[in-house]
N, C-alpha and C positions, 0 to 999 in steps of 0.2 A: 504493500500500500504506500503511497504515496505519502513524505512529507509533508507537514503543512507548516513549518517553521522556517527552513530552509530553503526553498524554492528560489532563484531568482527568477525577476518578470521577465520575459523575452523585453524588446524595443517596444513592439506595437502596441504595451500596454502601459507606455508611460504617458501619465494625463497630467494636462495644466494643476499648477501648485495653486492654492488660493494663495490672497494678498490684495487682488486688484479691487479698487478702492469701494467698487459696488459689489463687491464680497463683503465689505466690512458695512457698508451700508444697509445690505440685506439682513447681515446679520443681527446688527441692532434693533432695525426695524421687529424680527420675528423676536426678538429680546421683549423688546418695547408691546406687541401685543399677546407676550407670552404664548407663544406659539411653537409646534414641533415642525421638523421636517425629516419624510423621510430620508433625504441626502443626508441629513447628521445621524440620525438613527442607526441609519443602515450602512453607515461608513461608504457611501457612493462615491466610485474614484473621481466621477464627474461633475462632486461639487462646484471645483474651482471655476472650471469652464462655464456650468449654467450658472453658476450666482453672480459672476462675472457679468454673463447677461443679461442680470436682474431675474431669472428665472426658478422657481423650486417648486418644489410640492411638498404640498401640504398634506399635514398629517394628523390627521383628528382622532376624535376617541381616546386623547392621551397617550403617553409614551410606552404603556406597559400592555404586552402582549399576553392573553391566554394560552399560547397556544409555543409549544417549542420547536420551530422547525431546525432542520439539522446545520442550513446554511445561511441563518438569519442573523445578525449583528442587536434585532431591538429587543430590549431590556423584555426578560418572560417573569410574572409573576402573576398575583391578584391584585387588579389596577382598585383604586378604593372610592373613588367617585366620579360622576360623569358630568365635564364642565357643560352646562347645557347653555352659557356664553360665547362658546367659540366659534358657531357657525356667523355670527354674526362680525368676531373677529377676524375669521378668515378671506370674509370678503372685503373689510375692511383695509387687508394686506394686502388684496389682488387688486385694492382701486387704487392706492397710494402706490403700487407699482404697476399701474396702469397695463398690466397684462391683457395679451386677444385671446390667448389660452391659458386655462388653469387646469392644471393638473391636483383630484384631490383623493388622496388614498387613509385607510385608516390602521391601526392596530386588529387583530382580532377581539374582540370582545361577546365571547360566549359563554357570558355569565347573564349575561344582558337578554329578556326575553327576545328583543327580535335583532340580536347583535351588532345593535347600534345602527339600523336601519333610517331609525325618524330620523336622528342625527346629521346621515348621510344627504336625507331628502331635504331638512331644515339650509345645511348650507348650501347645497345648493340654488334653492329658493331664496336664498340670502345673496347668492354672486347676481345671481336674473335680476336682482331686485336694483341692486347697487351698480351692475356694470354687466347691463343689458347688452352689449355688442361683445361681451367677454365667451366666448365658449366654452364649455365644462367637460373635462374629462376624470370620470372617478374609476379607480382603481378599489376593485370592493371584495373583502373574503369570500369565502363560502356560503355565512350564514347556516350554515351546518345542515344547509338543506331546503332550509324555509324559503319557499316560492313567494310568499306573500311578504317577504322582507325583500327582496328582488324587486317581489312590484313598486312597494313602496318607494325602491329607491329611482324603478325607471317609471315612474309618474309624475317626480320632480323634473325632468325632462334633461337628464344630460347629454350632452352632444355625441358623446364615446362609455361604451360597458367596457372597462376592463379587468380580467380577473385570469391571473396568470397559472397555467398551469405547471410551470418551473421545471420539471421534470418527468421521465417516463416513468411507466407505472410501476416497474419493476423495483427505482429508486426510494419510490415514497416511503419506506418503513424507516427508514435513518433520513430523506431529506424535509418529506411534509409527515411525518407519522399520525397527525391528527385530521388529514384530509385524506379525500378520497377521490383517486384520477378521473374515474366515472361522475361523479358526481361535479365535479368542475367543470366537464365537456357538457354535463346537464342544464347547467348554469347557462352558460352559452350559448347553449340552443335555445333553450326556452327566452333569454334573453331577446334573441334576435327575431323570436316569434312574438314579444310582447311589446317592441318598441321597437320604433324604424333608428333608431342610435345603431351604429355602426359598434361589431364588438371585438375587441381584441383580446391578444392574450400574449405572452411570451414564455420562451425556454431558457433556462440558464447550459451552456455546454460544457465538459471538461470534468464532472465528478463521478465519472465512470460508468454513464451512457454510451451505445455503441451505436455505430452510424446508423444499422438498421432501425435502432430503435428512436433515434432521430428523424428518420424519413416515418415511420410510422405515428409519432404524435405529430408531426407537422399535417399528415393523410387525416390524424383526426379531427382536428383542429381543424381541417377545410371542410370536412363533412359536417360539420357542427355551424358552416355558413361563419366563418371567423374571418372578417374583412383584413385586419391588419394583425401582423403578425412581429417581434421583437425577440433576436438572439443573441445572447450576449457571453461571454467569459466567465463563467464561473470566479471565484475568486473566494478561498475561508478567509473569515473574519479573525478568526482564531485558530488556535490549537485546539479547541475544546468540539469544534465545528467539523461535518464533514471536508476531508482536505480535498484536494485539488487533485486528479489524474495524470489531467495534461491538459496542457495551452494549445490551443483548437488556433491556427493559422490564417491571416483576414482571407487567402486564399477558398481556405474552406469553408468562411462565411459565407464567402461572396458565391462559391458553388450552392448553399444552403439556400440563400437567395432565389438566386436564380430555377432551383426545387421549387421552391413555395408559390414564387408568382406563376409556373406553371398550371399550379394546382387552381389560379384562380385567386389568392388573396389579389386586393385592391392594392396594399402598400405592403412592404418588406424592410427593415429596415434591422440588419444583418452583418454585425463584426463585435469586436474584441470587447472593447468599451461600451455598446448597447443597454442600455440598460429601460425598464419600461418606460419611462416619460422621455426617455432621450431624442432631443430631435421633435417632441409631441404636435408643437405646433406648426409645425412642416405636413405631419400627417395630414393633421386634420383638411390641411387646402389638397391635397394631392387624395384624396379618401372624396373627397367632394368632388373634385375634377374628373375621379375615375367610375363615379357613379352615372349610371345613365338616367334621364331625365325623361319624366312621363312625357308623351308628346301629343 
């Protein structure tokens, strides 16, 4: 098995350092309305570069996860209150950095009857409300199942479903042990039968999936009607984390790519540094360009 201490990064994974001065502005600002992101959370190599451009995602429901996946970085325990303040913060952050796209994802919270579902719906009803030309993309768990937490959230009307399935089914018992691969492509599906929002989802590469089984959830994932698709470089957070196999080559993205849109996804967006918001509001006009129009 693979080190997860020792590794050096090949070249193509070295990403901008933060520092640049709307780095530090961002960062205050999410200080100033007490607010999470998943970039700090989840240790994203690609902070420096989006905050640099004013961009993050936001992460609601608090910092503390239910749920312990194998390759996650955000803090797991029993979160102890639900700020029912923040949806209104949030959008607060997305008009004072006058974003066209928000990206908003949460913690699991499945202690919570409908796993922080109204939450999801609140702020976004909160960005519509405050910065009506802002589009919305939420990044939303499983909800362990509950369809009618789903509805709830695609009623509030966000632009983009995403809800990643990280890996193939085989890996789930060490990388998601508390979810279920069927049940994420159920998500999905039913998503895109219950709201014209365009859904996505992504894989993480490199923790010791094989090509086949690559090519095989990318096949499910288009049979579940999944417009936009996100592949990125695995990476442990720690030692304590599933490690690292092997560093997947942009070559090999770029073949993975070029897989997927065969299959039919709308947009691809396929290397090392990938990660789900990465690039998001690029998606969203090229996801709109490649849709066809009632005539």
């Amino acid at each position: 098995m693979a080190s997860n201490s020792k590794r050096r990064l090949p070249p193509w994974l070295k990403a901008k350092a933060p520092g640049h001065p709307n780095y530090i502005a961002l960062k205050n600002l999410l200080a100033d309305l007490q607010l999470n992101t998943v970039c700090e959370s989840a240790h994203c190599p690609n902070i420096g570069e989006c905050w640099s451009q004013r961009t993050a995602t936001f992460m609601i429901l608090g910092d503390v996860c239910t749920r312990s996946c194998g390759f996650c970085a955000i803090k797991t325990g029993r979160p102890q209150w639900l700020d029912e303040g923040e949806p209104e913060r949030v959008a607060a952050a997305i008009a004072r950095l006058g974003l066209e796209h928000a990206v908003i994802t949460s913690v699991n919270r499945d202690e919570l009857p409908d796993g922080g579902a109204r939450i999801f719906a609140r702020t976004i009803a909160a960005v519509h409300r405050l910065c009506p030309e802002t589009s919305v993309e939420v990044l939303i768990p499983d909800f362990k199942g509950d369809w009618q937490a789903l509805a709830t959230v695609l009623e509030a009307g966000p632009d983009i479903l995403n809800h990643n399935i990280e890996t193939p089914p085989r890996l789930y018992p060490t990388m998601r042990p508390q979810a279920r691969y069927g049940r994420s492509l159920e998500l999905l599906d039913r998503a895109r039968k219950m709201s014209p929002a365009p859904t996505k989802s992504g894989m993480m590469l490199g923790a010791g999936e094989t090509k086949k089984e690559i090519a095989q959830s990318i096949q499910d994932l288009a049979d579940v009607g999944c417009a936009i698709l996100t592949l990125g470089q695995y990476l442990s957070p720690s030692t304590h984390h599933v490690p690292v196999e092997r560093f997947v080559h942009p070559d090999e993205f770029a073949e993975w790519r070029r897989f997927a849109l065969g299959l039919g996804f709308r947009h691809v967006e396929s290397g090392p540094l990938v990660r789900s918001s990465y690039h998001a509001a690029s998606q969203v006009e090229q996801v709109r360009a490649a849709t066809p129009t009632a005539s």
